[in-house]
N, C-alpha and C positions, 0 to 999 in steps of 0.2 A: 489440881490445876484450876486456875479461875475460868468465868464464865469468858472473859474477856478470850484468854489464850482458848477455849472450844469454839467460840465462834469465827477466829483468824482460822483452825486449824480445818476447818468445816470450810472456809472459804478458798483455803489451800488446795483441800479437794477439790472443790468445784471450777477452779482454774487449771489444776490436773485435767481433769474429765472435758472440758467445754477449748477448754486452749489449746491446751498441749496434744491432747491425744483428739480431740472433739468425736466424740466415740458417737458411731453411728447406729439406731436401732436394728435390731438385726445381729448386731458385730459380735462376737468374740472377743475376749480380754486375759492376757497372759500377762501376768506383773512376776518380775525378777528372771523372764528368762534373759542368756547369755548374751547382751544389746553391746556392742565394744568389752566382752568378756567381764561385765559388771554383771554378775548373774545371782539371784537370791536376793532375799527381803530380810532383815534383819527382824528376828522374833519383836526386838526391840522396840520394834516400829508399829508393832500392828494394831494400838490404838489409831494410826493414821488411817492403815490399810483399812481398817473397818471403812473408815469415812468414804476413801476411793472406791470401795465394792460399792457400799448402796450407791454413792451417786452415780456409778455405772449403771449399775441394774434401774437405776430412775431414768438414766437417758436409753434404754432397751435395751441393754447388754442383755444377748442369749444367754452367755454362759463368761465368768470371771473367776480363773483359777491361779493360784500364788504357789511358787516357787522361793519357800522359805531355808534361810540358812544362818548357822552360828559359827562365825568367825572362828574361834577355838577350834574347829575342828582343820581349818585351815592351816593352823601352824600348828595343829598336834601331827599333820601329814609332814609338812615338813621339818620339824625334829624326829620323827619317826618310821616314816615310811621308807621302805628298800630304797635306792638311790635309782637302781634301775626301772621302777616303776613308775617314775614321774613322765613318761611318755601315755600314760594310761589317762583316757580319759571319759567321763561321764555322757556318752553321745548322745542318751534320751537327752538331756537337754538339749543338745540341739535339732535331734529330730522334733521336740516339740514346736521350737520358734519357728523350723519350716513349714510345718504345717499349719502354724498361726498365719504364717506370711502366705503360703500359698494357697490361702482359703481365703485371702483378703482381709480377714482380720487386725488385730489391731495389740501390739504392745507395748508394756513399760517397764523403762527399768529404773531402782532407787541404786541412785548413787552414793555409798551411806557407809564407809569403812573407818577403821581405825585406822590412820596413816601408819603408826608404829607399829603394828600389829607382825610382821618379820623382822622388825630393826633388828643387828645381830644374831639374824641366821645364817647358813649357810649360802654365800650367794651364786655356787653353781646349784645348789638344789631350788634355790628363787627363779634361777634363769630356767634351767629346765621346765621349771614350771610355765612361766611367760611363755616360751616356747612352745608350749603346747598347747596353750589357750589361744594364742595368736592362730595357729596350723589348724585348728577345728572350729575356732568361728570365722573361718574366712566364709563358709556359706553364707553364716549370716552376715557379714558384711557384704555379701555382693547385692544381695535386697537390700540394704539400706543404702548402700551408693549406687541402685537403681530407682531408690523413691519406689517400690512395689508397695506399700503397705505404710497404714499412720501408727507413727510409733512416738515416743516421748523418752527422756530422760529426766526426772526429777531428784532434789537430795532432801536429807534432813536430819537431826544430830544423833549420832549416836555414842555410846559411849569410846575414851580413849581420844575421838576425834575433838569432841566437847576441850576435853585436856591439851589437846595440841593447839589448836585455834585461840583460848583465852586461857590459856598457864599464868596470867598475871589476877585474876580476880577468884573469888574465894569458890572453892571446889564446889557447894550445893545451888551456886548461882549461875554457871558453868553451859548448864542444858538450857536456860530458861531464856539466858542472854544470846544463845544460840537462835533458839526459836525466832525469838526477836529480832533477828539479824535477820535470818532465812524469809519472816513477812515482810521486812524492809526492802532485801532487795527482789524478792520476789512480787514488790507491789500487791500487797493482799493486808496494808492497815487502809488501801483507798473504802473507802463508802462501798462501792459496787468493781471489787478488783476485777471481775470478768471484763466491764465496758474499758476500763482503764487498761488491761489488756488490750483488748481489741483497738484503742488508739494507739499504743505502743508500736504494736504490730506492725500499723497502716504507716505509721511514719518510718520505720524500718524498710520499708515496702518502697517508699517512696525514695529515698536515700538508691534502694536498690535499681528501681527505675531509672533513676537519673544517670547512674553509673551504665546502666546498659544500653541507655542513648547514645551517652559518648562512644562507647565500643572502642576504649583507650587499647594501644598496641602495646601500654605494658606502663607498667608503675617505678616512682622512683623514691625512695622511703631516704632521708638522711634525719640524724641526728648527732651525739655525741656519740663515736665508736659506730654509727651505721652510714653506710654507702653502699644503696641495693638498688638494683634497676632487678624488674620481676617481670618479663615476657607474660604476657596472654594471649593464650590461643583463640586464633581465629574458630565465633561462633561462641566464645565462653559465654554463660549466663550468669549475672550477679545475683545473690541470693538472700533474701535478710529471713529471721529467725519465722516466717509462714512458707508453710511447701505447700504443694500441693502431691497426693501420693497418685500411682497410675489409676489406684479406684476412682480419682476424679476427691478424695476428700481432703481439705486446706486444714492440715497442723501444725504445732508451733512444736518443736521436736526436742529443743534444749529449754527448760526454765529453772534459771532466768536466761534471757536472752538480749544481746547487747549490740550485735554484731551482723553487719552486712557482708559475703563471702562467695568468692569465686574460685577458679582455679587456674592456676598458675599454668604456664609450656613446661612441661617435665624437662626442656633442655633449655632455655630462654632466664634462667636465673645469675646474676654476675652481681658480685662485690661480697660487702663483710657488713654483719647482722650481728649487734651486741644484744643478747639478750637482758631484759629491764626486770623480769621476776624470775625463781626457780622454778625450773622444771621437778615436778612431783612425780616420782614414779616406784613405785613398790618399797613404803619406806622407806627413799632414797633421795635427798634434793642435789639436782643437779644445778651450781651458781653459777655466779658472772661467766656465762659463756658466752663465747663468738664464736662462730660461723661463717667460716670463707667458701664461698660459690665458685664453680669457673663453668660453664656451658651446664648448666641444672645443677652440678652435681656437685653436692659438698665434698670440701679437696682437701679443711682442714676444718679440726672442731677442739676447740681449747676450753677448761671451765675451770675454776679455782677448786670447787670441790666437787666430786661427781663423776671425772671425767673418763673414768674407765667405763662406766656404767652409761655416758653419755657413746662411747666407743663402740662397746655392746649392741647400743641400740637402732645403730644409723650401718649397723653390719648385718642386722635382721635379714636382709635378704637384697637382691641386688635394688628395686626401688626407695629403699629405708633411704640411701644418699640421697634422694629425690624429693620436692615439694608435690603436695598433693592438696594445699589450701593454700589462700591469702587471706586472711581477715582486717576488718576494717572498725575499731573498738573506737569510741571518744574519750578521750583520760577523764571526762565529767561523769562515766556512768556510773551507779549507784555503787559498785561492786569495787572501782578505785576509789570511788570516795571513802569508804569503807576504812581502808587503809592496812587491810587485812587481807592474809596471804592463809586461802582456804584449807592447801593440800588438798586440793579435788579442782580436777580439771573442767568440769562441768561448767562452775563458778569462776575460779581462777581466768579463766580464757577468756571471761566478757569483764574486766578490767582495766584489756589492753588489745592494741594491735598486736596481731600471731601467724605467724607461718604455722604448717605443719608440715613435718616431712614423712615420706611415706605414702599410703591410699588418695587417691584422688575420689573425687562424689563424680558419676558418671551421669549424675542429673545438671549435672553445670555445665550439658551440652542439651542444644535443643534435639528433641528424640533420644537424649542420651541414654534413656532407658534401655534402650534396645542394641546398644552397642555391644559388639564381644570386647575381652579383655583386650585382643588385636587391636579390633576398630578404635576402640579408645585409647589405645600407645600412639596410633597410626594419627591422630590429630592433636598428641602433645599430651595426653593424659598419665598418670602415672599409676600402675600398681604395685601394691603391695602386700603383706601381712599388718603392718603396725601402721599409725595413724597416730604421730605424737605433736601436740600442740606447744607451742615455743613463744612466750610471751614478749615482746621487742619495742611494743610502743611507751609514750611518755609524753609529758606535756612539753617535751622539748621537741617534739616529730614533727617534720612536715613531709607531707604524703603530696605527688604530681601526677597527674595525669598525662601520659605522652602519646595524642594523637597521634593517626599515621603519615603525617605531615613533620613529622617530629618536633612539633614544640610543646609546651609545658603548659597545665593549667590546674590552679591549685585544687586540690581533694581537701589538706588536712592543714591546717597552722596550729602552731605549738599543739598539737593534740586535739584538735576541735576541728566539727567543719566547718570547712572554708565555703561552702555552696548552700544556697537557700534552696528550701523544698515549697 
């Protein structure tokens, strides 16, 4: 590799470490446990990993342990494993992330698969499996939609993926043009990508502020094929890509990050949502779908290719009908400029405006922390097992703000904002 690609790769880390996770001395560091059941580092990877241990340990990481894993072993379970034993599952991992979380500490996870890696498996033995990852990391998702802990999601090429993403240009150039993509939109070819970070941030921030001035009684999204009014519960908080966790420390939790997000009334959703990109899920694209609402709850879900598996996943459990985000993407972000459809949702989702349906974040209530699952149904929130992001915006969208006076004022034109910060 050249000198040039070690020193983006070194600066990757150091926007891991100071942005994403801003890892505090003292902290703990757990990379690849089970964060949204993306658990494991790809062996592949661990020229990176070097880089994110030391600059851990440089900002005073106590202790930084990885949770490594090789894909193959994944589909050699499911071509081979008894059928009845896909309910079995690995708990130390999750006893581990508890104990990362409930010591305050601090995780990450690499979002880094081969999309094809089941294509033409078996797909009650895929679901089973889904099903089982969904049912055993819901602990750790209830710390992460309580904000308890700084944690991060990062991606970066690995094999098979490389092949899905650029099938058009010649196989040994494949990872490198990857790379290249990932510092692009990851802001890491600027001079000093940490401070360009940190204005990133601040202007997401500000986006979010101005939304939570308004304290809009609910949104109205049209475009070609969309007519959605989206209720917002009274006290929601708009969110953009800086938390802050209960330990009092401010991270940046997705990179890249594009996206200002609140959450929706679990019953206050009406009309019909065409989606603009596929849905990526387990080797599987879900296309041209829509999405018809009546009182929260999805009533009807149509997609041209997908749509069993689109059936599947909105039957997960009784909130899967249910919205548990809004997000708020500009069609100018680095990642639709792009023009390229990741297969990894990390990415994908800061492209575009997206619903998700499913888990609500129970920190887009003020004190939400502290809410039970109850308290949080009882003021519109919604839970779940799954947590799937649904891509819908476009440069044809306009996004409305609807006071509780009921009139309108513009959010979004053709895909841009409409409001000065």
């Amino acid at each position: 590799m050249s000198s040039e690609f070690e020193k983006n790769l070194d600066k990757y880390a150091d926007v891991i470490i100071k942005i994403g996770l801003n890892l505090q001395p003292g902290q703990k560091l757990l990379i690849g446990g089970p964060v949204f059941g993306f658990y494991g580092v790809s062996l592949e990877l661990a020229p990176l990993l070097r880089k994110i241990v030391k600059k851990a340990y440089q900002a005073g990481a106590k202790l930084v342990d990885v949770m490594w894993k090789d894909e193959e072993l994944t589909l050699i379970r499911v071509q081979h494993a008894p059928k009845e034993s896909f309910e079995e599952y690995p708990t130390w991992r999750i006893e581990a992330d508890i104990n990362i979380a409930e010591a305050g500490d601090a995780f990450l996870a690499i979002y880094a698969d081969n999309p094809d890696l089941l294509t033409g498996q078996d797909p009650e033995r895929i679901t089973a499996l889904q099903q089982t990852n969904f049912i055993h990391n819901k602990p750790i998702m209830d710390y992460v939609v309580k904000s308890s802990l700084n944690w991060a999601i990062v991606s970066a090429p690995v094999e098979g993926w490389t092949d899905k993403v650029f099938p058009d240009i010649p196989p040994d150039k494949r990872k490198d043009k990857f790379w290249d993509t990932i510092f692009d939109i990851c802001r890491i070819k600027h001079k000093d990508p940490v401070s360009a970070w940190k204005q990133h941030v601040n202007n997401l921030a500000a986006r979010a502020s101005y939304l939570n001035q308004k304290d809009y009684k609910s949104l109205k999204f049209t475009a070609p094929g969309t007519d959605l009014i989206i209720g917002l519960p009274n006290g929601h908080i708009w969110h953009s890509g800086s938390m802050t966790s209960q330990n009092g420390i401010t991270f940046t939790a997705n990179i890249p990050t594009e996206e200002v997000f609140t959450i929706p009334h679990k019953d206050k959703t009406e009309g019909v949502v065409k989606g603009t990109k596929p849905i990526y899920f387990t080797g599987s694209l879900i296309e041209d779908f829509t999405l018809t609402f009546s009182e929260g709850k999805i009533v009807d879900a149509v997609a041209k290719k997908g749509e069993e598996l689109l059936y599947s996943l909105i039957e997960t459990d009784e909130g899967a009908r249910y919205l548990g985000e809004i997000a708020l993407v500009p069609h100018s972000s680095p990642i639709s400029q792009s023009n390229l459809l990741f297969y990894n949702i990390l990415i994908d989702e800061n492209a575009s405006n997206h619903i998700a349906f499913g888990q609500g974040y129970k920190f887009s209530f003020k004190d939400g922390e502290t809410l039970s699952d109850q308290e949080f149904s009882s003021l519109g929130g919604n839970n779940s097992l799954i947590h799937i992001d649904c891509m819908f915006g476009s440069n044809e969208m306009n996004v409305d703000g609807i006071p509780k006076d009921g009139t309108t004022e513009p959010i979004m034109r053709n895909g841009e904002w409409a409001f000065e910060i």
